[in-house]
C-alpha positions as CSV (number, residue, x, y, z in Angstrom):
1,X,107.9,130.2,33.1
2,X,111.0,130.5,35.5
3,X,111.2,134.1,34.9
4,X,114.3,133.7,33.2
5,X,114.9,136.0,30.3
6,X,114.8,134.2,27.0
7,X,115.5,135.4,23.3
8,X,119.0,137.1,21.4
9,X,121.3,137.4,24.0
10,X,121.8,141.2,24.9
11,X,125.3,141.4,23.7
12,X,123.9,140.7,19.9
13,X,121.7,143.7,20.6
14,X,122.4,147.3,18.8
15,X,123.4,149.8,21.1
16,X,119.7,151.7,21.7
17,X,117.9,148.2,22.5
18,X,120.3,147.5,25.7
19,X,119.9,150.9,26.8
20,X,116.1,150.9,27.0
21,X,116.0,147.8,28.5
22,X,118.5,148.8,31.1
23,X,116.6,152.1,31.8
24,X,113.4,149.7,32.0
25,X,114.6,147.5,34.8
26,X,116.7,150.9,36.5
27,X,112.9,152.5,36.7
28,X,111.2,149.3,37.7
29,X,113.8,149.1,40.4
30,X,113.3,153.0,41.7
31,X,109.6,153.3,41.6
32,X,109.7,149.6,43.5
33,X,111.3,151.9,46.4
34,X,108.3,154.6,46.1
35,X,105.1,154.6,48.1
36,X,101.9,154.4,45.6
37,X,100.9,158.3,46.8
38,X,104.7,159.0,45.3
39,X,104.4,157.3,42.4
40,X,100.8,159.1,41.5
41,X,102.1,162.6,42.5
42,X,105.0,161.7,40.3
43,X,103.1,160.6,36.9
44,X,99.8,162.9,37.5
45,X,100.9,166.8,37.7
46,X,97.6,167.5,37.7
47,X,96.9,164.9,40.9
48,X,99.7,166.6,42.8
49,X,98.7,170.0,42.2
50,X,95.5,169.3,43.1
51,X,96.6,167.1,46.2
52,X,98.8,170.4,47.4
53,X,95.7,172.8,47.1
54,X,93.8,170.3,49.5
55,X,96.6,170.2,51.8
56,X,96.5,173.6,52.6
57,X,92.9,174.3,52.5
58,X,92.3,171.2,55.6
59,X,95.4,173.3,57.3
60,X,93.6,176.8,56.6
61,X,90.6,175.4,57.8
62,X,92.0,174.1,61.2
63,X,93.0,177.2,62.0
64,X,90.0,179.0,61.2
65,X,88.1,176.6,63.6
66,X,91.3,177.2,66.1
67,X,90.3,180.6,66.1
68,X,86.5,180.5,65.9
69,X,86.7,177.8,69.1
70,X,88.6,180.2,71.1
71,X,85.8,183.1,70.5
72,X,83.1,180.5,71.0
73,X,84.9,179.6,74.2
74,X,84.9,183.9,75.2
75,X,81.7,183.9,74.4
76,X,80.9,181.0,76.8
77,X,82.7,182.5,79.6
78,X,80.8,185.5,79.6
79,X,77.2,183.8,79.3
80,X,77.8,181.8,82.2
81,X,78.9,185.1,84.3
82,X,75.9,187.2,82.8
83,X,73.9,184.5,83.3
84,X,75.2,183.8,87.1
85,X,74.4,187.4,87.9
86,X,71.0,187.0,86.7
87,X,70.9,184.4,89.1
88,X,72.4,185.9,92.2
89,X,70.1,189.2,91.5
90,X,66.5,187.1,92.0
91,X,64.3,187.3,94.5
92,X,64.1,184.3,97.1
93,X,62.2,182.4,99.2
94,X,62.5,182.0,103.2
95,X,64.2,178.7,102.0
96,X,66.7,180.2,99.5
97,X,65.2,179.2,96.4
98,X,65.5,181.3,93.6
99,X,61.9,183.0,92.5
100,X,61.1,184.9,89.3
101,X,58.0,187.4,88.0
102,X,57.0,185.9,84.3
103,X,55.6,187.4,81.8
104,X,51.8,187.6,83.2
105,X,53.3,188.6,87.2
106,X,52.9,184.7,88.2
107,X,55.9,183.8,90.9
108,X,57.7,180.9,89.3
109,X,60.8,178.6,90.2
110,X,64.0,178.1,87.9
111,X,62.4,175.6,86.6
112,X,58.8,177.1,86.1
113,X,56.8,175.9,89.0
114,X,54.7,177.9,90.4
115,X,55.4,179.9,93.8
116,X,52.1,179.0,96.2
117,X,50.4,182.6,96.9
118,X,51.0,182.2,100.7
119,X,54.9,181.8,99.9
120,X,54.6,184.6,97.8
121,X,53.7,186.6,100.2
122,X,57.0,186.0,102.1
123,X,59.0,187.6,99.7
124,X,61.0,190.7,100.1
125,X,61.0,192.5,96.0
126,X,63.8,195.2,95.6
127,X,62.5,196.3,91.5
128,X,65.6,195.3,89.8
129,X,65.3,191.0,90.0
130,X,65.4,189.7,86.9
131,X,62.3,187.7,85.0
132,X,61.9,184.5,84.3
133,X,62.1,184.8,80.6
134,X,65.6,186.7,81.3
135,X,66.8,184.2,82.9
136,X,65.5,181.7,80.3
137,X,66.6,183.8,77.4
138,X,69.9,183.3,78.8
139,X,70.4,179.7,79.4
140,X,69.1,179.0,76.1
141,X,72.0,181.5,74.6
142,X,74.8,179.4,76.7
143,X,72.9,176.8,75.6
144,X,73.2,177.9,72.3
145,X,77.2,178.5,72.4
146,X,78.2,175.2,74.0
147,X,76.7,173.6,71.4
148,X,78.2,175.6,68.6
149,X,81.7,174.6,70.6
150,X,80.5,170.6,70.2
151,X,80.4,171.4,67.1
152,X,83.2,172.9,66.1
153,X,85.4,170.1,67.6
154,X,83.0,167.8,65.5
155,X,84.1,169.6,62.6
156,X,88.2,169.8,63.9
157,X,87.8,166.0,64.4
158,X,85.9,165.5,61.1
159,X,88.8,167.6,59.0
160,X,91.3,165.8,60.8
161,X,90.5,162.5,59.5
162,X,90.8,164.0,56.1
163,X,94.1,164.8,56.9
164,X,94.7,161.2,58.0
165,X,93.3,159.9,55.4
166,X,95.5,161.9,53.1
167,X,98.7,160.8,55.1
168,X,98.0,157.0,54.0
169,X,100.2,156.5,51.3
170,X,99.7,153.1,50.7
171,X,95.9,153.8,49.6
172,X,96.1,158.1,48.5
173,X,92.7,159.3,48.0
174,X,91.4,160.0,44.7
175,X,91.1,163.2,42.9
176,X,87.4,163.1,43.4
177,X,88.2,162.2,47.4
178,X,90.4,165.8,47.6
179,X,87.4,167.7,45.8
180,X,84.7,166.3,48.1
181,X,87.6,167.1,51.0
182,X,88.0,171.2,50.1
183,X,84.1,171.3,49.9
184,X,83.4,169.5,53.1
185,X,85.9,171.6,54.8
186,X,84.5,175.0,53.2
187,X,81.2,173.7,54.4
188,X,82.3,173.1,58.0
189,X,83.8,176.1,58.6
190,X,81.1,178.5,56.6
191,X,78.1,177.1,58.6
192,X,80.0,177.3,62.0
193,X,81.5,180.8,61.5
194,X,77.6,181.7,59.9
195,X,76.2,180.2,63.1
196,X,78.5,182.6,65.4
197,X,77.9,185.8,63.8
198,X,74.1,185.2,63.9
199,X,74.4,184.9,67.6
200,X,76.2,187.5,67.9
201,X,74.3,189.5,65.9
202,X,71.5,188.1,68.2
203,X,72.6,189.1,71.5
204,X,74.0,192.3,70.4
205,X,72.0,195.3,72.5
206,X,69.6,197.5,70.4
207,X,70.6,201.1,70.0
208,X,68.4,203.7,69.7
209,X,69.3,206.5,67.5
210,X,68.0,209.7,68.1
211,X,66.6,211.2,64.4
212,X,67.7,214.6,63.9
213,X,65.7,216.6,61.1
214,X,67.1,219.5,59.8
215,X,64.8,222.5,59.8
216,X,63.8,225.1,56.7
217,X,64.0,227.6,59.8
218,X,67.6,227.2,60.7
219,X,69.3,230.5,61.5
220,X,73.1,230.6,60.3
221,X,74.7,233.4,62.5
222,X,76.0,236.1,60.5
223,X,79.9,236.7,61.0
């Protein structure tokens, strides 16, 4: 009951007894130094392996996002320039205020109202100012973009506390935690980097080809 150890004294003990006992209190004594997370990476290969793998696919992910943030961010820069141009090319009104042509030739506002006819009157139209579903078209593409960027720090932030989570070594997550961790994080960064190339494939400018048919007529130069 005192924790005392009872029984044949140790000396009466063969030879192979003592030693396991003493290698017995020797481990008890080492792993008593070790955090749990050691301990479990030490007795599970498979856990450690696994834990490894997750490591580096969090880090991987990071950088992806690191990278994809900083194209988002290009991206950004050059919506709110395009879109500032847009801006400084409308037509205006005696009092400055920005006027736009919609779809049907109604004078509108930035913000849709309708220009009265005898203002409309007033104002001077060069042919080259932009229409209001331009302009439109693109605030909802910087619209678009920032939030991607929101997002993309969500998922930063989101991977990060996976990361935290896997630093705790007093309470390591499971093997079933580091699974669910490499999926989220695959997750996070597919939809984000998805989301991107659909707006850039989006935005990007139609080309026309011109078709070129060959003829049965062709005449091949003689040499």
């Amino acid at each position: 009951m005192a924790g005392r150890d009872v029984g044949r004294i140790e000396r009466f003990l063969n030879a192979d007894i003592r030693e396991d006992k003493i290698s017995g209190k020797r481990g008890t004594r080492k792993e008593a130094g070790l955090t749990n997370l050691q301990i479990l990476m030490m007795n599970n290969p498979a856990y450690a392996a696994l834990f490894e793998e997750t490591v580096q696919v969090l880090s991987d992910a990071q950088r992806e996002l690191d990278d994809l943030l900083q194209r988002v961010q290009a991206e950004i820069k050059q919506a709110n320039a395009a879109l500032d141009d847009k801006l400084d090319c409308a037509a205006k009104l005696p009092d400055g205020t920005n006027v736009f042509k919609d779809q049907n030739g109604d004078i509108r506002t930035e913000d849709g109202t309708l220009v009265a006819p005898e203002l409309a009157a007033t104002i001077l139209w060069r042919g080259d100012e932009p229409t209001l579903e331009t302009v439109n078209a693109a605030k909802e593409r910087l619209n678009r973009l920032t939030d991607l960027a929101n997002d993309v720090r969500a998922g930063q932030a989101e991977i990060g506390g996976m990361q935290s989570g896997m630093a705790d070594e007093t309470e390591p997550p499971s093997a079933d935690d580091l699974n669910g961790f490499k999926k989220r994080a695959e997750e996070i960064t597919h939809g984000t980097e998805q989301r991107f190339e659909q707006e850039m494939t989006r935005s990007a400018p139609t080309v026309t080809k011109t078709a070129v048919e060959a003829t049965s007529d062709l005449v091949v130069p003689k040499l």
